[in-house]
C-alpha positions as CSV (number, residue, x, y, z in Angstrom):
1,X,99.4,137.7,94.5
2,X,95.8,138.6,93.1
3,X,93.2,138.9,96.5
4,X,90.4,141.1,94.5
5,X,87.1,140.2,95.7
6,X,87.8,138.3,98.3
7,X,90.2,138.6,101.2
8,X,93.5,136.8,101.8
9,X,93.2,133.4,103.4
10,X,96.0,131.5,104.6
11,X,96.9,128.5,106.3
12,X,98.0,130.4,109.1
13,X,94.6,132.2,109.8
14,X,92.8,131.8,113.1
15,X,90.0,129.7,111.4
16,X,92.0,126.8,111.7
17,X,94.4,127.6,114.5
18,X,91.1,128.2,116.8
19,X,89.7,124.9,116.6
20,X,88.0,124.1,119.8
21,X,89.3,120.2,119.9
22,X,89.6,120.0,124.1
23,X,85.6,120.6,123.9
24,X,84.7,118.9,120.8
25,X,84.1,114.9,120.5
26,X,83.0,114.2,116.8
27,X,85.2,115.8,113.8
28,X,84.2,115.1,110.5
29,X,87.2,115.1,107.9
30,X,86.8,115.6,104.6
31,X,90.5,114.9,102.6
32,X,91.0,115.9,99.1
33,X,90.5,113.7,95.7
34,X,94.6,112.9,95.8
35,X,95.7,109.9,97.0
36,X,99.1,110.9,97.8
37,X,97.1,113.8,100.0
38,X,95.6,111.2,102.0
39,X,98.9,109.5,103.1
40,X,100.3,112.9,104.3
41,X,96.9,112.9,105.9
42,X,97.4,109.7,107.7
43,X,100.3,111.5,110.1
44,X,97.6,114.3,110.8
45,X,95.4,112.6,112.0
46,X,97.7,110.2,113.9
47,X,99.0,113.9,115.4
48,X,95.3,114.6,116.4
49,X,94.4,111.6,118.0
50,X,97.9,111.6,120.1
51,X,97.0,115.1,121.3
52,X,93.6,114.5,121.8
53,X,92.6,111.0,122.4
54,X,88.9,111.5,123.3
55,X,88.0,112.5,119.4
56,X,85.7,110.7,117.2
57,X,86.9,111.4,113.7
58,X,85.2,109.9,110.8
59,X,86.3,110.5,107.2
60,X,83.9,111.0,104.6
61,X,85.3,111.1,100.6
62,X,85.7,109.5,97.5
63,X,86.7,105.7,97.6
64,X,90.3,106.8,96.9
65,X,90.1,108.2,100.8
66,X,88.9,104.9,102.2
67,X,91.7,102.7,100.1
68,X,94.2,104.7,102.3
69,X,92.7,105.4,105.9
70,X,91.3,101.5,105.6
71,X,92.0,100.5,109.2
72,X,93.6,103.1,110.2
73,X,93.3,103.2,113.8
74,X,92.6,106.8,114.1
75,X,89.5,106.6,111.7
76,X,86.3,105.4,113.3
77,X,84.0,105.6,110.1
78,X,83.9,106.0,106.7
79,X,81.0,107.7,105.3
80,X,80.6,108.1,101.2
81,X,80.2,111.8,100.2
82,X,77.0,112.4,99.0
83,X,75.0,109.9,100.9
84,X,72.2,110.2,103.9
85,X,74.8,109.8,106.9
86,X,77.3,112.8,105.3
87,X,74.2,114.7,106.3
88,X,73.5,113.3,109.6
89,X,77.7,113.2,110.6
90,X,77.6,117.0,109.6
91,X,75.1,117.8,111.8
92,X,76.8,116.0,114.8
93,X,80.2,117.4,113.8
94,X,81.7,119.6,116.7
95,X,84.8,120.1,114.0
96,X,84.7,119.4,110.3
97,X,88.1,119.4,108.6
98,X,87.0,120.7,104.9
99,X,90.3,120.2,102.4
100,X,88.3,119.7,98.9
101,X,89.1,122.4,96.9
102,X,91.1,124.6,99.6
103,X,94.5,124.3,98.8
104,X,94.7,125.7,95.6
105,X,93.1,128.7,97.3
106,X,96.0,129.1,99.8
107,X,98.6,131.5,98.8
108,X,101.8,129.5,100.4
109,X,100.7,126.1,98.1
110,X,102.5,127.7,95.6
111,X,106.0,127.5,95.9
112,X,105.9,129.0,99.6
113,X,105.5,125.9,101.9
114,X,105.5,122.4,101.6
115,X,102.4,120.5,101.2
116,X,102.4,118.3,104.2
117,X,102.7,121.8,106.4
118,X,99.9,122.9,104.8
119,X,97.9,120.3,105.6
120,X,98.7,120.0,109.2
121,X,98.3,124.1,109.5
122,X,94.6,123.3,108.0
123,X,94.1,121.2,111.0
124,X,95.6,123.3,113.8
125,X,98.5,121.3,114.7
126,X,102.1,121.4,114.5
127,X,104.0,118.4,113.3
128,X,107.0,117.5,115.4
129,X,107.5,114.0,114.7
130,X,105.2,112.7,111.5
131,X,103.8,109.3,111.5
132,X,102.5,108.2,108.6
133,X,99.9,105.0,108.8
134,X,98.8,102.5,105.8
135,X,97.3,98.7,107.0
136,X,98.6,96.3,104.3
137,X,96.0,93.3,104.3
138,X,97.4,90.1,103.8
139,X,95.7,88.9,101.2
140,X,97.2,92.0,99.3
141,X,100.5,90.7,100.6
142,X,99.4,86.9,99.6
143,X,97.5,88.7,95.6
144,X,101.2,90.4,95.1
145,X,103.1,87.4,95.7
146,X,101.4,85.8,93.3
147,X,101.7,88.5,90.6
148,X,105.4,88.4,91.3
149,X,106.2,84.5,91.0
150,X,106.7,84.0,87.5
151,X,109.5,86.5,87.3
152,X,111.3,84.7,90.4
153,X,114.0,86.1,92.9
154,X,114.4,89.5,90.9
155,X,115.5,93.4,92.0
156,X,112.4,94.8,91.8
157,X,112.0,98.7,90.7
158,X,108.8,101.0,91.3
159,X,108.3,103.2,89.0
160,X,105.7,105.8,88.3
161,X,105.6,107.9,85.7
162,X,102.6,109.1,84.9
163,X,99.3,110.6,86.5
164,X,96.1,111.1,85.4
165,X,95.5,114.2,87.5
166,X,98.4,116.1,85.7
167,X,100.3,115.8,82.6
168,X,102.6,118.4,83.1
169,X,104.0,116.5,86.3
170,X,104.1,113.1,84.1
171,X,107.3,112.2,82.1
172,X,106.5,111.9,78.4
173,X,109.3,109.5,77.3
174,X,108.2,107.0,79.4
175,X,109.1,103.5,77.2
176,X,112.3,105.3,75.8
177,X,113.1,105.9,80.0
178,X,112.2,102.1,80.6
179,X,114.1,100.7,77.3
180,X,117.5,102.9,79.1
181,X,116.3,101.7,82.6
182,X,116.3,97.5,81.5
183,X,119.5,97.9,79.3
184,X,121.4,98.9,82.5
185,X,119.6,96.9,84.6
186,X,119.5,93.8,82.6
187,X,118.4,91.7,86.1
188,X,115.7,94.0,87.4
189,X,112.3,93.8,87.3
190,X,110.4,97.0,86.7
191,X,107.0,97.4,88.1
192,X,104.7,100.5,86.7
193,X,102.7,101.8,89.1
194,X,99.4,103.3,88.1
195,X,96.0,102.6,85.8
196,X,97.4,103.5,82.4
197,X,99.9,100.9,80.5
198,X,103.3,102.0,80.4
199,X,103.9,100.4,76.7
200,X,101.8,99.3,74.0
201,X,102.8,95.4,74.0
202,X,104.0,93.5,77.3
203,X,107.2,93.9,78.3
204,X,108.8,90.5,80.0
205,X,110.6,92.4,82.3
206,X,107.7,94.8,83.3
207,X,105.0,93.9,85.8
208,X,102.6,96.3,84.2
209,X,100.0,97.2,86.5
210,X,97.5,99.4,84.2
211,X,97.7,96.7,81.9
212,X,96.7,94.1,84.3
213,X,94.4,96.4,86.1
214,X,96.0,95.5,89.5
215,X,93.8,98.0,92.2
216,X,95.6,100.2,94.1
217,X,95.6,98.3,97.1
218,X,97.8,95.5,95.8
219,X,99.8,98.2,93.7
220,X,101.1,99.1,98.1
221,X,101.9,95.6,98.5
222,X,103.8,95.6,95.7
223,X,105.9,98.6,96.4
224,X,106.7,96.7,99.7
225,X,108.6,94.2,97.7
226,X,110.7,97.1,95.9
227,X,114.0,97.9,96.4
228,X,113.8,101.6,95.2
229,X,111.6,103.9,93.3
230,X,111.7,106.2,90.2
231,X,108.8,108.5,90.4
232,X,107.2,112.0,89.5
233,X,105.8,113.8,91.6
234,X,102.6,111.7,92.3
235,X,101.0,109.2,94.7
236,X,104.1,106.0,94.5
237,X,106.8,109.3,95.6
238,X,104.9,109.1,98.7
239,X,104.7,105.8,99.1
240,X,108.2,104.6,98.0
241,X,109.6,107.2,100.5
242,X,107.2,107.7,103.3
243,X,105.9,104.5,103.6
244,X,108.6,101.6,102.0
245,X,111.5,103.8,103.6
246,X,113.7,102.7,100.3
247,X,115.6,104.9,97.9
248,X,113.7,107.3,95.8
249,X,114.8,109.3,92.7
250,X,112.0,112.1,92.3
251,X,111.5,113.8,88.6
252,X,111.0,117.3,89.1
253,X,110.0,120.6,87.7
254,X,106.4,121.8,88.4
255,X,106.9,121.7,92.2
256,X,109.7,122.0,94.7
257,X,111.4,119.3,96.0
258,X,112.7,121.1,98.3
259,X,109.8,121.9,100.2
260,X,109.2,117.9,100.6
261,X,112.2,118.0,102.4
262,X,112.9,117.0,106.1
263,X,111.4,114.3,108.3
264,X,114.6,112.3,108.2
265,X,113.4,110.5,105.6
266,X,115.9,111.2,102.5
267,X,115.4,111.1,98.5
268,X,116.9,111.9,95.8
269,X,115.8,114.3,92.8
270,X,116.4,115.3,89.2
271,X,115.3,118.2,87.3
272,X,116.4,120.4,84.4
273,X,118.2,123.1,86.4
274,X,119.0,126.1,83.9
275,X,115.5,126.5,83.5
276,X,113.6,129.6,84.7
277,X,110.5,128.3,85.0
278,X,111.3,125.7,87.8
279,X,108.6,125.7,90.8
280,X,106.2,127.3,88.9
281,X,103.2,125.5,90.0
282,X,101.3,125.5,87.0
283,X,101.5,129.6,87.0
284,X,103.6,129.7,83.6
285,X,102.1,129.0,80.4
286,X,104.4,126.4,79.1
287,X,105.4,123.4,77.0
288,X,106.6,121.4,79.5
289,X,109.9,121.5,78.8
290,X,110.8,120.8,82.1
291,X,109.7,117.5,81.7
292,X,110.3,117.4,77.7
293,X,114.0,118.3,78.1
294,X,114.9,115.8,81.1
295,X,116.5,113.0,78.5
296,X,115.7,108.9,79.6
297,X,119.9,108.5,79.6
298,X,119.8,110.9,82.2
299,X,117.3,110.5,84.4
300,X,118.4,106.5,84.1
301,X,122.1,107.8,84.6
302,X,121.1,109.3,88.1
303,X,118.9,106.0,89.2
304,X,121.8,104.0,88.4
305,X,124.0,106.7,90.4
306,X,121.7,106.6,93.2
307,X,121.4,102.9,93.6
308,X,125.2,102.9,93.5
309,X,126.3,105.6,95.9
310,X,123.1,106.3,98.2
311,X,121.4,109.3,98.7
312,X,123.2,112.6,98.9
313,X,121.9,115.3,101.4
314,X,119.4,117.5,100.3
315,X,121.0,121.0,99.5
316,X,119.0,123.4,102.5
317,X,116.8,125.6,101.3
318,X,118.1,130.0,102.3
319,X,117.5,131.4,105.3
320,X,115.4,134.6,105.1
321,X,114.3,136.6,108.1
322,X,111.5,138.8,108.0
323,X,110.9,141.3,110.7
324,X,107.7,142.5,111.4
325,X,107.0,145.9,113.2
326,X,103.9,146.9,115.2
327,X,100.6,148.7,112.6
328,X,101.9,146.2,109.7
329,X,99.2,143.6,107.9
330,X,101.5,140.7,109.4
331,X,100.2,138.1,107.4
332,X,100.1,140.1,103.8
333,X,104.1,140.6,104.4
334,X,104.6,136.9,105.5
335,X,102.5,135.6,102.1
336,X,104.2,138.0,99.8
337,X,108.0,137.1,101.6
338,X,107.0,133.1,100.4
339,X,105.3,133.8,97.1
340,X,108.2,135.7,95.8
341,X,111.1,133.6,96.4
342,X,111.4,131.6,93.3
343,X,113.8,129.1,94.2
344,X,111.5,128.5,98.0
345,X,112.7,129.5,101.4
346,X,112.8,128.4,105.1
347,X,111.2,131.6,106.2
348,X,112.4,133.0,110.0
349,X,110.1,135.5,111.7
350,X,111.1,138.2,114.2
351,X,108.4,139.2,115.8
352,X,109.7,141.8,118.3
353,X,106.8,143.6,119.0
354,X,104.3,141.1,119.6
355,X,101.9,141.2,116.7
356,X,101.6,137.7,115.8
357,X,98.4,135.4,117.6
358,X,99.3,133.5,119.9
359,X,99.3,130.2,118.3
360,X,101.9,131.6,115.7
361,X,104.5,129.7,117.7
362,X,102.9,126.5,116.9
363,X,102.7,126.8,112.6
364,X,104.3,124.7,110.5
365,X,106.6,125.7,107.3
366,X,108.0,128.7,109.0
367,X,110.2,129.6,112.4
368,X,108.9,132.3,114.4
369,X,111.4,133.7,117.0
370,X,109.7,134.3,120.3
371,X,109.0,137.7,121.4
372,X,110.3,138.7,124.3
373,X,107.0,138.9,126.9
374,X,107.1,134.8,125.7
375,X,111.0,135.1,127.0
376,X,109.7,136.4,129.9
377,X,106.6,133.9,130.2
378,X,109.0,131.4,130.7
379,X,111.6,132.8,132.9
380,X,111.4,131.5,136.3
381,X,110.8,134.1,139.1
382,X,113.8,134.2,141.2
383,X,117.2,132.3,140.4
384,X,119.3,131.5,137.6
385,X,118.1,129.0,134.5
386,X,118.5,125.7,135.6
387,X,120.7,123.6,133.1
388,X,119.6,120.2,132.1
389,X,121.9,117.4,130.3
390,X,119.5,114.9,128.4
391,X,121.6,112.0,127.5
392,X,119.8,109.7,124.6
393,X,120.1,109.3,121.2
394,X,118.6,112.1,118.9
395,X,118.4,111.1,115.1
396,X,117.3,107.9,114.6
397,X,114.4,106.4,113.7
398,X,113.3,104.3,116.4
399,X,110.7,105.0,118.9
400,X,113.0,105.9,121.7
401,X,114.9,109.1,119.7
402,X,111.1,110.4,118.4
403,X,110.4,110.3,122.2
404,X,113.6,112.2,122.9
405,X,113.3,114.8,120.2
406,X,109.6,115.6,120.8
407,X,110.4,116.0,124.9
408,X,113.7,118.0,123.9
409,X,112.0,120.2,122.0
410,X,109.6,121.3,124.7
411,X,112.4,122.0,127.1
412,X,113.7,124.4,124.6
413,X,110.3,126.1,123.7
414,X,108.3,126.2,126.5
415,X,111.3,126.9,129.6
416,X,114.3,128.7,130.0
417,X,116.6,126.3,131.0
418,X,120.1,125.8,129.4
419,X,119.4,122.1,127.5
420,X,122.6,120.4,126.7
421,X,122.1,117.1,124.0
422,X,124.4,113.9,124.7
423,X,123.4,111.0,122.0
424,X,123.7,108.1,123.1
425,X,124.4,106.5,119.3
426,X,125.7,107.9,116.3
427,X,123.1,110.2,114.1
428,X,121.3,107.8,111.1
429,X,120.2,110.6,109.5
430,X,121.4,114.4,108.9
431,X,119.5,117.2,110.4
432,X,120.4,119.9,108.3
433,X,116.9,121.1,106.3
434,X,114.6,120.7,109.4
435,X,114.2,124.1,111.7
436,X,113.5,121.6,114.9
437,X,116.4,119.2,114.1
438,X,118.8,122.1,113.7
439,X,117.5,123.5,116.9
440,X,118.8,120.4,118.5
441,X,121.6,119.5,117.3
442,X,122.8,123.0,118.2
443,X,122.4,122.2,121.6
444,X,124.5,118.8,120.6
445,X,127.5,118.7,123.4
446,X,129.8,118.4,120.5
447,X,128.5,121.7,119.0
448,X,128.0,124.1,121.6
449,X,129.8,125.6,124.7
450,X,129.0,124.8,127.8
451,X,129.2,127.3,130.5
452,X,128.3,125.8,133.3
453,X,127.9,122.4,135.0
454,X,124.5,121.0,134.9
455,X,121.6,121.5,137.4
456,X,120.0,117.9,136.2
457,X,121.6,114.7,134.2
């Protein structure tokens, strides 16, 4: 972890936890070149605007930017970089939220947290429940029908397999993968996401995009229409997942999968695990092999697998505590803790005596344990703990359990009171992998023990 010349900046630094957002009215946001950036964006700013409705934020960026956060209802302008209103919106700006050309300077990018953490550290917020916003237009809707009627009622596949941003995250035996794909998948109809052709002639079970130069726009309303996805690690993994909801095999080896875990929103992943150079994030001179060495029978083998059985759980990434003690440089120990674990940890922090900022409660990617004048903060001044029973459901995706999670999870942050959970429905989704799901479904009546009746139902 080199810091010579300069000194260590993290996502966790007050510079971005100090944002004065109850006093500002106009931010200026600034997202980076990536497209798949931008859609993690979308649940930032959706997280800004629920917290503080009275901002103004306008995005300024490359047209990439505005082909995601078009009618967005948290955006109220888009300004092109470089142009006479950038100047005049930064000199209104009460905030500007600056991503171009951070993240690669931020230690825990690399292999220490995951990205969408990252993002919404940048930003000062802490993501409970992410919502993540795209407006399909319908003449998209009505230009992707079209595209898809000569092939008629077919399974549709999305598949993205390349990137022009990164060829050691694209999959080099792309037409041998699709030949392996179509020859167990006789009926399905493969649709290649992206701007370069997928084979040299056309394929009449391939909707080629690059070929047919479909934008990027009508590339979304096409994944609608998919069933599942097979995808590196690239803009269409964000979309299949985040935004279609449908099954999603990921092919990994440059980054962690792991660390795109959580949300309740599963996937699946493949990657070439006896290698030691897994997670490396472009830190290990290389030939790719973890890309070279994935074989199309296998990677085809495990789509086929995961259309026919679902979506195992995620393995959970170890548990390591850290304790900090009072004189240390807290966050050179917490950087070095993440950048040294190879395989990626969910990183717990006891902070005993105190020496974290105050807003270190509220960071994303890692669990800091409260210190006990917080303990104390919240204890009420005479009297026992009061003990509340919230019945509702918990994990599921409708609105009603993100309300119940999000007001759960205060109770057990910000009081003392003994919470007890009784859902109200059966769990859709497991909540193993996620610090505040695991918080909760501790407090599940069917886990825990409880000691005493309750003060509130």
């Amino acid at each position: 972890m080199a810091t010579v010349g300069r000194a260590l900046r993290t996502s966790f630094d007050a510079e971005f936890w100090e944002r004065p957002y109850e006093r500002a009215h106009n931010v200026l946001l600034y997202p980076t070149s990536a497209v798949g950036d931008s859609l993690l964006l979308t649940a930032v700013v959706n997280e800004l605007k629920r917290r503080y409705p009275h901002l103004c934020i306008t995005l300024c960026g490359e047209e990439p930017a505005e082909w995601v956060f078009r009618s967005h209802p948290g955006i109220a302008a888009f300004l092109p970089a470089g142009g006479a209103h950038e100047v005049q919106a930064r000199k209104t700006a009460d905030i500007v939220l600056d991503y171009r050309g951070l993240l690669a300077q931020l230690p825990e990018y690399y292999n220490g947290i995951g990205l969408l953490e990252i993002l919404s550290n940048v930003a000062g917020v802490r993501l409970h429940e992410p919502q993540f916003s795209y407006q399909v237009e319908p003449s998209e809707m009505e230009a992707a029908a079209e595209l898809l009627r000569p092939y008629g009622e077919r399974l549709c596949i999305g598949v993205q397999l390349w990137t022009p941003k990164d060829e050691r995250r694209s999959y080099p035996h792309r037409r041998a993968l699709l030949d392996e794909l179509h020859r167990r998948l006789p009926e399905a109809l493969f649709l290649c996401f992206g701007t370069k052709p997928i084979a040299e002639e056309s394929l009449p079970w391939v909707l080629d995009c690059g070929r047919l130069r479909v934008s990027f726009r009508t590339q979304v309303a096409l994944a609608f229409r998919c069933a599942a996805f097979l995808t590196i690690d690239s803009a269409f993994f964000h979309i299949g997942r985040l935004l279609c909801r449908k099954p999603t095999l990921l092919l990994a080896g440059v980054t962690n999968p792991l660390l795109f875990a959580g949300y309740g929103i599963p996937f699946a992943f493949l990657r070439h695990e006896r290698l030691p150079c897994l997670n490396c994030y472009w830190r290990t001179p290389c030939r790719i092999e973890c890309m070279e060495e994935l074989l199309p029978a296998a990677v085809a083998e495990s789509f086929e697998r995961m259309l026919r059985e679902g979506i195992a759980p995620l393995p959970p990434l170890p548990v390591y505590e850290l304790r900090l003690r009072a004189g240390e440089a807290w966050k050179e120990k917490l950087v070095s803790t993440l950048w040294h674990q190879r395989t990626g940890i969910r990183l717990k922090v006891l902070d005993p005596d105190g020496i974290l900022p105050p807003y270190a409660q509220q960071w994303n990617g890692v669990e800091v344990e409260p210190t006990e004048h917080v303990r104390r903060a919240h204890q009420p001044l005479s009297g026992s703990s009061p003990h509340i029973v919230w019945e509702g459901t918990q994990f599921q995706h409708h609105s009603l359990a993100i309300v119940n999670r999000a007001h759960c999870l205060n109770l057990l942050r910000g009081t003392s009171a003994e919470v007890t959970l009784v859902p109200y429905e059966a769990d859709g989704f497991c909540p193993e992998g996620n610090p505040d799901y695991e918080m909760l479904a501790a407090h599940d009546v069917g886990r825990k023990r409880v000691a005493c009746p309750p003060t509130v139902w």
